[in-house]
C-alpha positions in Angstrom: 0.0 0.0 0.0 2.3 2.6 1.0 5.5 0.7 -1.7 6.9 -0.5 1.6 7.5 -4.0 -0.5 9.1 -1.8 -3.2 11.8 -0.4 -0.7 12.1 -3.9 1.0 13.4 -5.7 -1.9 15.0 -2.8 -3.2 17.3 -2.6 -0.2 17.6 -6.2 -0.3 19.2 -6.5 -3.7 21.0 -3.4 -2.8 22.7 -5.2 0.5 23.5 -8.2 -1.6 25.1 -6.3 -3.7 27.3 -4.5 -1.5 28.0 -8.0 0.7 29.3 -9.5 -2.8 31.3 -6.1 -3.0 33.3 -6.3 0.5 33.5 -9.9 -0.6 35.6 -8.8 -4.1 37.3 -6.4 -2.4 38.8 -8.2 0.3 39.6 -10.8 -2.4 41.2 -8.2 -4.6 43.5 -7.3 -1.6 44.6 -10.8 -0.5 45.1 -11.4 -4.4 47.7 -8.0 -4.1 49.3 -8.8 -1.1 50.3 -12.7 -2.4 51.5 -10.9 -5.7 54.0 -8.3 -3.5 54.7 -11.2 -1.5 56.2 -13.7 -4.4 57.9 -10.1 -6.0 59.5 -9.1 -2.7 60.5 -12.5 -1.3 60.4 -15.5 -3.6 61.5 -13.6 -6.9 64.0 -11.7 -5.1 65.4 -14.8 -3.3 66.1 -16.9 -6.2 67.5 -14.1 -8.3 69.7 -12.9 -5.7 71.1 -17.1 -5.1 71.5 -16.9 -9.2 73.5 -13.8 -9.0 76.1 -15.1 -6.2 76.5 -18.3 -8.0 77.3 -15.9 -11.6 79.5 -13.4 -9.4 81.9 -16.1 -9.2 82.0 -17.8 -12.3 85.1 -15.1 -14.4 85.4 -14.6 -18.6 81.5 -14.5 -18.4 79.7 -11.8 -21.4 78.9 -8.4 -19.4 75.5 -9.2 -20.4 75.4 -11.1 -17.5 76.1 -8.1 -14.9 73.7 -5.4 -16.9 70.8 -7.6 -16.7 71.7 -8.0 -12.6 72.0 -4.0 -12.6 68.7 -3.2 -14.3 67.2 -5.8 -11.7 68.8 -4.1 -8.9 67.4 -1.0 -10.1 63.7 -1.9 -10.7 63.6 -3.8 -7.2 65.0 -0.8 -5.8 61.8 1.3 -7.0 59.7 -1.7 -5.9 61.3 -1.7 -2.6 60.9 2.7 -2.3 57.3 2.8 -2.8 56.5 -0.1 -0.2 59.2 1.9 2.1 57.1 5.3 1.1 53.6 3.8 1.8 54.6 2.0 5.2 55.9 5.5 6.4 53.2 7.5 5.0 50.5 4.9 6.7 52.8 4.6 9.9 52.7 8.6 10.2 49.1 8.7 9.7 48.2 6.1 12.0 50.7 8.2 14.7 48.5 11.6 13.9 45.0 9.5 14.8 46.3 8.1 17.3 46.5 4.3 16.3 43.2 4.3 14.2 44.1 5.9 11.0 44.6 2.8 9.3 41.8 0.5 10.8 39.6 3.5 10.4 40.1 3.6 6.6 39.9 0.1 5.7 37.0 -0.7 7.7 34.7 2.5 6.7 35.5 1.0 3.1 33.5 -2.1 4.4 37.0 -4.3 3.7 38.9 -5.5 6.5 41.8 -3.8 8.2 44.4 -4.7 6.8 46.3 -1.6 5.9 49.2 -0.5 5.8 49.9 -4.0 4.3 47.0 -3.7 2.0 47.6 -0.2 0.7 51.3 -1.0 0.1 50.3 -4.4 -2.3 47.1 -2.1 -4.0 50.1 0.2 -4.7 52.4 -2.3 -6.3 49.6 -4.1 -8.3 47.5 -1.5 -9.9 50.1 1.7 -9.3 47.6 4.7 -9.9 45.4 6.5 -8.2 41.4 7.2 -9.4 43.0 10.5 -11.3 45.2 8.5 -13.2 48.4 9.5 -11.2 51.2 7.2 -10.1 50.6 6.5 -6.2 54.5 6.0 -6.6 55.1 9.7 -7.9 52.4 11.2 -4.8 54.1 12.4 -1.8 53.1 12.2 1.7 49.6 11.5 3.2 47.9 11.4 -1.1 50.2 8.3 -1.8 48.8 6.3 1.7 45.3 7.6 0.7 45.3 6.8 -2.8 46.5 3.6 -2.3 44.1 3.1 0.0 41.0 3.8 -2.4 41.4 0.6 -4.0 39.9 -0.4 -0.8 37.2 1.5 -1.2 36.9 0.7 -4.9 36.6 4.6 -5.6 39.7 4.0 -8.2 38.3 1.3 -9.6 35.5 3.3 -11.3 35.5 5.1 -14.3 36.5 8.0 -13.5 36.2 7.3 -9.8 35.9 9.7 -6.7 38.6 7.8 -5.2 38.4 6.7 -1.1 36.0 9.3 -0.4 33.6 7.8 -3.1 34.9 4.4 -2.0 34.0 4.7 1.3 30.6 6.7 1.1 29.1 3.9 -0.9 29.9 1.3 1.5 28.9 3.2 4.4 25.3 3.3 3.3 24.3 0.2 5.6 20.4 0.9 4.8 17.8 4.1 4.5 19.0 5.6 7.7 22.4 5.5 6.5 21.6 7.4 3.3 19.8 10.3 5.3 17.3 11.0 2.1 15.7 14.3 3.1 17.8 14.1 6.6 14.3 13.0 8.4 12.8 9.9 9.4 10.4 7.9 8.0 7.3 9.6 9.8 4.3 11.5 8.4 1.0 11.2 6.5 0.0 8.3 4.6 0.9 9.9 1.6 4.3 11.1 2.5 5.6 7.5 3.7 4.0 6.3 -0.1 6.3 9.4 -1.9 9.7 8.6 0.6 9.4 4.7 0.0 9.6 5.4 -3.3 12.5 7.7 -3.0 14.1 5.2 -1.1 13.9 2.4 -3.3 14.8 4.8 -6.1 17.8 5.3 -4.5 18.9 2.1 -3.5 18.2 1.2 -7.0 20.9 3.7 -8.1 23.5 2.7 -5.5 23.3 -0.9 -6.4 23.9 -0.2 -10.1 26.7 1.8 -9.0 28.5 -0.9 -7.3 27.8 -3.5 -9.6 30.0 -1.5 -12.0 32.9 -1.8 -9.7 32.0 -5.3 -9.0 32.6 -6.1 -12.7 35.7 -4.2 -12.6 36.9 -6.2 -9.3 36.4 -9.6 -11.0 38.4 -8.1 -14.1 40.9 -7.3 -11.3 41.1 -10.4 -9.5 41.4 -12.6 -12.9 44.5 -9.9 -14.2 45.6 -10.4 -10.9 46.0 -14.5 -10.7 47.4 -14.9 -14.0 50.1 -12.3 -12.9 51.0 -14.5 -10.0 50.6 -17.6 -11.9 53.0 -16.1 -14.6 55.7 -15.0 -11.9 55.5 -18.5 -10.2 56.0 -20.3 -13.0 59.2 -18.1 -13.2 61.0 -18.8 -9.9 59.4 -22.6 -10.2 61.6 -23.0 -13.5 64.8 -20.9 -12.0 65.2 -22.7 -9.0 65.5 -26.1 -11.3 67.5 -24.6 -13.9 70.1 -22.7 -10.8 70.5 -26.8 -9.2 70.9 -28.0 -12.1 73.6 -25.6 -13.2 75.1 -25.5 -9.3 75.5 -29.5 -9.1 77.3 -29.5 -12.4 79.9 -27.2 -12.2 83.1 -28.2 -12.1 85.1 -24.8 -13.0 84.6 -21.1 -12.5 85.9 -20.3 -16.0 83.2 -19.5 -18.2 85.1 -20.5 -21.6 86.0 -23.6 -20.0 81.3 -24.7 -19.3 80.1 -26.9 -21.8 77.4 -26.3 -23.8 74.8 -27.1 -21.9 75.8 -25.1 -19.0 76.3 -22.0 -21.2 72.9 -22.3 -22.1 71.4 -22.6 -18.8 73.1 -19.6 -17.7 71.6 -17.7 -20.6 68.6 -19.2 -19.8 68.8 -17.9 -16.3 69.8 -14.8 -17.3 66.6 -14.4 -19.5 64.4 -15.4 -16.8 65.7 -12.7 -14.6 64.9 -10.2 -17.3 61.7 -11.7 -17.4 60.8 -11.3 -13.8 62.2 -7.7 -13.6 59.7 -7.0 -16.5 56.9 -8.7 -14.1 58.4 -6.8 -11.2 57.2 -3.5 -12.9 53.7 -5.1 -14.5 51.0 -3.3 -13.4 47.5 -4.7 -13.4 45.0 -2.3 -15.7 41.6 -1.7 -16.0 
């Protein structure tokens, strides 16, 4: 009578789609986080073993030492924006008093996980919602802009970033949207007329975040095959590197066989290959 069944299964559709949201996004974050994880630790590992093991073989081709130099110099960027955004995020957190992070992650309805979060979002997607590189923002915009993947605001075209992020996760119900700042009270006619602004509006919100949950599941897919491709990587260099190690039987490089030549150039290629998925960002 008064389109109270018109709001109530607007508002349910609408809370679906904002559960299946938090849902993506917490996915998307984990997903980020494992990626930084096999670029920080398990890439960097096995190419730094391979580089010892080449540093002592002599008459090798200077190929050799460029392709450890440009490595040294991408993981050093890698390494300066995860050092940026843990400060930025520690200094923050310091200013609220302990909350700063917590507060942002979990207003974005995702859980609070930051600074961790916001420095693998950083590494994995590596622009904010206006198209600039979190890694070329400076102090508190590079934390918060990382940080709006959480919220999903940089995930939209053209997004609002964490501000957007957060306000659409924040909207918990009717109450939470404050349409008309009253509540529902009033003639018979007035409850028909706000019902139906309320269902209007949750209609619009839910469209709005099933965009981004398109985009997050675009995300998440660009995002396993990227960890997939740079497993594959270090699964094939640590065979190749005790393969190469248990056969060795000089130092001299004119003096390997064949076959050991070519599993140093094969090593050598594969750490090219990682430094190039060191730097991959994911794009939407």
């Amino acid at each position: 009578m008064l389109n109270g069944d018109l709001k109530k299964n607007a508002i349910a559709q609408f809370e679906a789609t904002k559960s299946a949201y938090e849902h993506l996004g917490q996915k998307v974050g984990l997903q980020s986080e494992k990626l930084m994880n096999l670029r920080k630790n398990d890439a960097h590992n096995i190419i730094t073993r391979i580089e010892a093991l080449f540093s002592g073989i002599a008459n090798k081709p200077k190929e050799f030492d460029k392709t450890f130099s440009e490595y040294k110099a991408e993981f050093k960027v890698f390494n300066d924006i995860l050092d940026k955004i843990k400060e930025n995020a520690r200094q923050i957190d310091i200013q609220a008093g302990g909350t700063a992070g917590a507060g942002v992650a979990a207003g974005a309805g995702v859980v609070a996980f930051a600074p961790t979060a916001a420095m693998a979002i950083a590494t994995t997607f590596g622009t904010a919602s206006t198209g600039t590189a979190i890694s070329a923002l400076g102090g508190a915009a590079a934390t918060n802009a990382a940080l709006a993947w959480l919220g999903g605001g940089a995930l939209a075209a053209g997004g609002g970033g964490m501000v957007a992020g957060n306000a659409l996760l924040a909207l918990a119900g009717p109450v939470g949207w404050a349409i008309g700042g009253t509540a529902l009270v009033g003639s018979a006619l007035f409850a028909r007329s706000r019902n139906e602004k309320i269902a209007k509006e949750a209609d619009e919100k839910r469209k709005e975040i099933e965009v981004l949950n398109r985009q997050f599941r675009a995300a998440s897919l660009e995002i396993e095959k990227l960890a997939e491709e740079t497993q594959k990587h270090i699964v094939g260099m640590q065979s190749q590197l005790s393969t190469l190690d248990s056969t060795l039987i000089t130092l001299d490089y004119s003096q390997l066989d064949s076959g050991q030549k070519a599993l140093m150039i094969s090593l050598k290629n594969h750490v090219e290959s990682l430094c190039l998925l060191m730097k991959k960002k994911v794009e939407l």
